[in-house]
DRENVEXZA-284345 format. One record per residue: residue in one letter; x, y, z of N, C-alpha, C in turn. Coordinates in pm, whole numbers, plus 50000, padded with zeros to 5 digits. Layout:
// residues N
  rest    n.x    n.y    n.z   ca.x   ca.y   ca.z    c.x    c.y    c.z
     A      X      Y      Z      X      Y      Z      X      Y      Z
...
// end
This chain:
// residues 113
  rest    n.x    n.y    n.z   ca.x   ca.y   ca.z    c.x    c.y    c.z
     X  36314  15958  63034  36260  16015  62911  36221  16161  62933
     X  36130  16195  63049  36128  16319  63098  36197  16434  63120
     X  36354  16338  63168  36411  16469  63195  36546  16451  63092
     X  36501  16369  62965  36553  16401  62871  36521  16510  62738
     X  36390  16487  62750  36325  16597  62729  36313  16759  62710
     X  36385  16772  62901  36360  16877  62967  36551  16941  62882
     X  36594  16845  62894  36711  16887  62858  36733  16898  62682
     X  36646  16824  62608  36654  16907  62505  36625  17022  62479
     X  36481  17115  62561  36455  17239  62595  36515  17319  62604
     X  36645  17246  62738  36772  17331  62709  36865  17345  62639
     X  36859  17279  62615  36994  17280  62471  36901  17315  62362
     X  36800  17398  62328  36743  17405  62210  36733  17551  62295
     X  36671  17623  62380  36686  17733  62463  36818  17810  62433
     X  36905  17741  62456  37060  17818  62478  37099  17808  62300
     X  37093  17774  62234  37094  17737  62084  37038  17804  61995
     X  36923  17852  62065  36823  17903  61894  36871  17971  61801
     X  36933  18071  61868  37043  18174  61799  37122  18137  61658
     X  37156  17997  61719  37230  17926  61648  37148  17871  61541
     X  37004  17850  61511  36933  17764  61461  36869  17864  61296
     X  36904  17808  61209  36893  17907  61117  36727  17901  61031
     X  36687  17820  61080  36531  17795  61055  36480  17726  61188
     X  36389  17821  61200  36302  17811  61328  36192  17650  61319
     X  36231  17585  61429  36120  17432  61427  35962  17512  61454
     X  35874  17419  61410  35745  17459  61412  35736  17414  61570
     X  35585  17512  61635  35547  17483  61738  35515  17351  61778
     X  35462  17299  61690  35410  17180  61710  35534  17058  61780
     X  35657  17087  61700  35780  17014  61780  35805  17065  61931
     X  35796  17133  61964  35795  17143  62087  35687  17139  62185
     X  35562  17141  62105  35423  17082  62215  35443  16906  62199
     X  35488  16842  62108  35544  16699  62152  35598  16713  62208
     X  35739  16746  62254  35800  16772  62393  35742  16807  62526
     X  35706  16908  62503  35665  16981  62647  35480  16902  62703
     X  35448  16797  62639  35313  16739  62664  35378  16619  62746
     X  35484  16556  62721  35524  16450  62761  35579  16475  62968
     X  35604  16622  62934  35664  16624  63048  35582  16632  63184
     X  35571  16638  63284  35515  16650  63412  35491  16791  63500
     X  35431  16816  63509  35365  16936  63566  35505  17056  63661
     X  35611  16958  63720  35684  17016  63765  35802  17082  63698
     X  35838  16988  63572  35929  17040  63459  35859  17169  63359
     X  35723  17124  63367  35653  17194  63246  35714  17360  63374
     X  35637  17352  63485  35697  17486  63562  35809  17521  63533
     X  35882  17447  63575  36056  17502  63522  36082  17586  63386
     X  36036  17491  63260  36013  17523  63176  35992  17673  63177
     X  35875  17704  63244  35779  17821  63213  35858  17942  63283
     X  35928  17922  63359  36045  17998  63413  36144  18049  63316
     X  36219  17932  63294  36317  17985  63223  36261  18057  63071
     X  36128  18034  63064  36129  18108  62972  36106  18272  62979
     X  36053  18253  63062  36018  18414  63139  36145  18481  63202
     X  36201  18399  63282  36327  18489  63269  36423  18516  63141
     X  36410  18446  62986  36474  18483  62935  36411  18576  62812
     X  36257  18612  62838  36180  18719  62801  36257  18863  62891
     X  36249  18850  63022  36273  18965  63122  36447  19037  63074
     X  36545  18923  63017  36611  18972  63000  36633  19074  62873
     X  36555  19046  62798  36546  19103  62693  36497  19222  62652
     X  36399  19218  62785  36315  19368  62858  36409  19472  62897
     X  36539  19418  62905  36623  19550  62992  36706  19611  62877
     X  36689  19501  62729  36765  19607  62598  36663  19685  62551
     X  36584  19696  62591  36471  19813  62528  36482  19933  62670
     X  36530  20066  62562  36531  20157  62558  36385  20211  62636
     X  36387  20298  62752  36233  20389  62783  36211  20428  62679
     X  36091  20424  62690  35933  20525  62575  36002  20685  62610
     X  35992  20759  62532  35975  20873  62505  35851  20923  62620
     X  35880  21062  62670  35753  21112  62762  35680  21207  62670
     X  35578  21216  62599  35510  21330  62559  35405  21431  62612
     X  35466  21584  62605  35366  21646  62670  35244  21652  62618
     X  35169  21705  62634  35000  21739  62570  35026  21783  62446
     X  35110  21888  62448  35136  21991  62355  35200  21932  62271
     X  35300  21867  62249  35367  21750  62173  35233  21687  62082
     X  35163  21608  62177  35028  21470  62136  34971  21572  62058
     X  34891  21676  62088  34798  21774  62047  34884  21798  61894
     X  34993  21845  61900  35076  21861  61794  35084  21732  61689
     X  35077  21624  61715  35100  21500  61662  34956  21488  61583
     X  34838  21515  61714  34706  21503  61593  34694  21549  61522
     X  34763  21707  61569  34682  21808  61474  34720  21793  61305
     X  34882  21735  61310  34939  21656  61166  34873  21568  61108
     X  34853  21464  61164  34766  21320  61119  34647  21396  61077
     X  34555  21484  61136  34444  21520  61075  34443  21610  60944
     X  34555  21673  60953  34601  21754  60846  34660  21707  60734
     X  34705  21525  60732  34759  21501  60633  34615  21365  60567
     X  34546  21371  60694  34408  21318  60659  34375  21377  60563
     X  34341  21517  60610  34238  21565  60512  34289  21624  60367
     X  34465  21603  60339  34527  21614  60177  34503  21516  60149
     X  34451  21367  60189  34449  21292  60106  34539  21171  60157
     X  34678  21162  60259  34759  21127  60302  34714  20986  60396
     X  34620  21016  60428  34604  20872  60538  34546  20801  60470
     X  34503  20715  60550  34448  20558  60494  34304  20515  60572
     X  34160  20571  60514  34072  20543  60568  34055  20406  60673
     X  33974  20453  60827  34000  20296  60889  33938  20171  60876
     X  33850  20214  60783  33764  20085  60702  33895  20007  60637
     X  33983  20055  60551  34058  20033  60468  34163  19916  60505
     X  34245  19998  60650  34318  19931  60716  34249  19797  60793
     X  34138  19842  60857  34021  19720  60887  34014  19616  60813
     X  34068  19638  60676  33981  19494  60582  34149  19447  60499
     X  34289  19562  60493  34367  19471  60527  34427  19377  60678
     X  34384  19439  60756  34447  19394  60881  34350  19212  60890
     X  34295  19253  60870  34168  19088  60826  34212  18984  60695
     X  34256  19066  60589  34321  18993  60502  34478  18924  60549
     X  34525  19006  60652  34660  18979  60651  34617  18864  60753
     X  34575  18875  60853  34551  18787  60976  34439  18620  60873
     X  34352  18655  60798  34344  18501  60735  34481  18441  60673
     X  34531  18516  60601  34628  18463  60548  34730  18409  60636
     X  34765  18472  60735  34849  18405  60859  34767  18287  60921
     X  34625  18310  60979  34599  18153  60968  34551  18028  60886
     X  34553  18067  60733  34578  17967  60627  34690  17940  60632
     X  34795  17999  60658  34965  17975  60674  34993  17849  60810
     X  34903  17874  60915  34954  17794  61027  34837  17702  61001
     X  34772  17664  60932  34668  17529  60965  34769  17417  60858
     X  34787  17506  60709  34868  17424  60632  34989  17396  60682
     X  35037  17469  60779  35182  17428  60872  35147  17296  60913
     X  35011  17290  61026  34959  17243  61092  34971  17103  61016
     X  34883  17096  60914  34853  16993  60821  34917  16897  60780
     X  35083  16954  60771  35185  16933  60729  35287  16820  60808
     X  35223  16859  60953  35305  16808  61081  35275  16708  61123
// end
């Protein structure tokens, strides 16, 4: 049963791509609870190596000098003060609206399961 399991992982691993609606977490913490401390490792591998690979299609960061950054504030403050930015209270109380709403989204997921 275990290392039937382990092998749906894989075949759901090598697949996702293929999978046109994503399974909720919760289907795969039934899976991965059943398994044994040594698969769950494996597991945790292959997933990390197939994070790492994904690390090598991203492009380096840009290097910025001072003079560049200095240049970058001196805009943001300048388009601050026309009127252009977005006070950080503002962004503060959507970034809070957006994040309840994401977890009213995953409890009713939750609920659901």
């Amino acid at each position: 049963m275990q290392q039937n399991n382990l092998l749906i992982l894989r075949i759901v691993a090598t697949t996702s791509t293929r999978i046109q609606q994503p399974r909720p977490m919760s289907y795969y913490w039934n899976v991965v609870k059943d398994m044994n401390d040594s698969q769950k490792l494996e597991l945790i591998t292959l997933l990390a190596e197939s994070v790492k690979s994904t690390e090598k299609d991203v492009p380096p960061m840009k290097r910025y000098t001072m003079a560049e950054i200095n240049a970058m504030l001196d805009e943001a403050e300048a388009d601050f003060a026309a009127g252009k930015g977005i006070p950080h209270e503002e962004v503060m109380r959507e970034w809070d609206e957006e994040l309840e709403q994401w977890e009213k989204e995953e409890l009713e997921l939750a609920e659901r399961v």
